[in-house]
N, C-alpha and C positions, 0 to 999 in steps of 0.2 A: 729317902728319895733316891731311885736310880736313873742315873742319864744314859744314853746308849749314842754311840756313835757311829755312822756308819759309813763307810768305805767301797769304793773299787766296781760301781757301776760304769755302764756306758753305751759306746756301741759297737754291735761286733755284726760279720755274716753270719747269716743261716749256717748252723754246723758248725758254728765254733763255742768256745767255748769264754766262761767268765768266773771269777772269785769274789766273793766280796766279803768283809770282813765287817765285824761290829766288835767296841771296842765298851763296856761299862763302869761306869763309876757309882761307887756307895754299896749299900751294903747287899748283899744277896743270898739267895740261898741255893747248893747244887743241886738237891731235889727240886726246885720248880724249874719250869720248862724255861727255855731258852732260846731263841732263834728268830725263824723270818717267813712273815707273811708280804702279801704280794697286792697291788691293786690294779687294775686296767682301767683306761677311759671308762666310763662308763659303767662300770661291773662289781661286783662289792670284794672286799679284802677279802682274801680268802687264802688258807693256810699254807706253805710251803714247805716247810718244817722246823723242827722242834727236838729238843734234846736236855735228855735232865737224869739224874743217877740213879731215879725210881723208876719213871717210864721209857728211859732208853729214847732210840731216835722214832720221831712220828714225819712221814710224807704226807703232802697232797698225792693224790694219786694220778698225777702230771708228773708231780717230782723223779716218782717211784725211779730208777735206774740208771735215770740220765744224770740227778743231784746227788751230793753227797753234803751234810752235814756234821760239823766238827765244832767242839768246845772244848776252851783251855779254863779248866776253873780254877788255876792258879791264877791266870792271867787275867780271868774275866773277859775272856772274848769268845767269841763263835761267829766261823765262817762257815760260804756255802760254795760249793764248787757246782758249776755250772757243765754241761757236757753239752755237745749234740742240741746247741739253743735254735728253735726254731721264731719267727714273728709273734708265734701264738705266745711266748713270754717275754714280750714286752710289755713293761709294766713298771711301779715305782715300787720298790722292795723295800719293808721296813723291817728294821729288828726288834725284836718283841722280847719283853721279860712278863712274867704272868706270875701273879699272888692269888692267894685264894679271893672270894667272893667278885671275883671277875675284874681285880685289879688289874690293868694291862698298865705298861711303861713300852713308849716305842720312841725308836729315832724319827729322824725327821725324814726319813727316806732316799736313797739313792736312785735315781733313773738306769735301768736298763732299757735296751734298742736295739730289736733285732732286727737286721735290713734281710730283702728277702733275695 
């Protein structure tokens, strides 16, 4: 069983920027992915990114430039750094761990808020 816990949402302006960290416990593996997908009012979860010592980092193609994606697999954490955040990612960010045959483990989600 892995629990993830997650960190360092909120609310910021347009243009600025955010970190937020997810911290897990239990057992894991560094080849499966690792990271954070993202949900809006109304809109379905959808990916953010991902990171694992086989496929390396994966964006949404929002993410692409403005995020940056980082894992400690000593530590068992992975952060996301936020850049340049407009309204359009506002949304509840969860941290994700992924096993094969569609095993997800996710936190309970952190609120980000972008004002405009």
């Amino acid at each position: 069983q892995v629990q993830l816990v997650e960190s360092g949402g909120g609310l910021v302006q347009a243009g600025g920027s955010l970190r937020l960290s997810c911290i897990a416990s239990g057992r894991m593996f560094d080849f499966r992915p690792m990271g954070w997908y993202r949900q809006a009012p109304g809109k379905q979860r959808e990916l953010v990114a991902t990171v694992s010592t086989i496929d390396g980092t994966k964006y949404g193609d929002f993410a692409r430039g403005r995020f940056a994606i980082s894992r400690d697999y000593d530590k068992k954490t992975v952060s996301l750094q936020m850049n340049r955040l407009t309204p359009d990612d506002t949304a509840v960010y969860y941290c994700s761990y992924s096993l094969p045959a569609d095993v997800n483990y996710w936190g309970r989600g952190t609120q980000v808020t972008v004002s405009s």
